[in-house]
N, C-alpha and C positions, 0 to 999 in steps of 0.2 A: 663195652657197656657204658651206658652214658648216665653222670649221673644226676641226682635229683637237685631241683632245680629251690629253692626255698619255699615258693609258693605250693610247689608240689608234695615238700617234705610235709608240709603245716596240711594238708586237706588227708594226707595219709594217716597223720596222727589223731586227725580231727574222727576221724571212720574208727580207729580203732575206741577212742574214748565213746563214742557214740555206741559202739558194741557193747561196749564195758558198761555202760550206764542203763544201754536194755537189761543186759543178764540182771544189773543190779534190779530194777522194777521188778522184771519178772519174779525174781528171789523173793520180794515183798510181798508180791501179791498172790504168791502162794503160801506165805506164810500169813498174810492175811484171811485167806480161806481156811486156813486150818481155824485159826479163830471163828470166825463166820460159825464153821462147821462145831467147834467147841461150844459156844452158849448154843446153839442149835439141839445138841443133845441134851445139854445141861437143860435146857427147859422145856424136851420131851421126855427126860426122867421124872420132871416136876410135874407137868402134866399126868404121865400114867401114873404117879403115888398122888396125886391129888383124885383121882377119877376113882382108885382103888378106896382110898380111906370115904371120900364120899359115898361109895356100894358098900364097905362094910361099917363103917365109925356113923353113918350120916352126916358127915362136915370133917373138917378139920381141926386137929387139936393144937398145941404149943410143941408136944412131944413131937408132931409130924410133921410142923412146919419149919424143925430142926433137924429133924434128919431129912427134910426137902433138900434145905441148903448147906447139908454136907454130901448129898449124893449128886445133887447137881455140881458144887465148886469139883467131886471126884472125877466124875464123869470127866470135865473140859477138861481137869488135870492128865487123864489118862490120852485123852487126844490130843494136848497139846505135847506128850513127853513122847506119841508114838513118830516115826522115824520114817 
């Protein structure tokens, strides 16, 4: 078996860290999606409690624009803790 030549050792390790540093993007950017996806809900729960209180309340009060933004911050909390 013959062995590796220095220049050869260096372009082998270079492919490996090159692998390593996809996985790592990748890992990002799906943890970046999950975000994306997090205010995503968070601000289609705000929508449908805004669209409800506007058909029933006619507008919005102080009372609903607080629990707006504790069922929205829920919501992304619950997507960003799922697995």
């Amino acid at each position: 078996m013959r062995g590796l030549t220095g220049g050869e050792h260096h372009q082998r390790g270079q492919g490996r860290e090159l692998a390593r540093g996809a996985q790592h993007v990748a890992g990002h950017a799906a943890e970046a999606a999950r975000g994306v996806l997090a205010v995503g809900l968070g601000a289609a729960v705000v929508a449908a409690l805004s669209w409800h209180t506007a058909r029933r309340f006619g507008g919005m009060t102080g009372d609903v624009l607080g629990a707006a933004s504790e069922l929205a911050t829920l919501a992304a909390l619950v997507v960003l803790a799922a697995r």
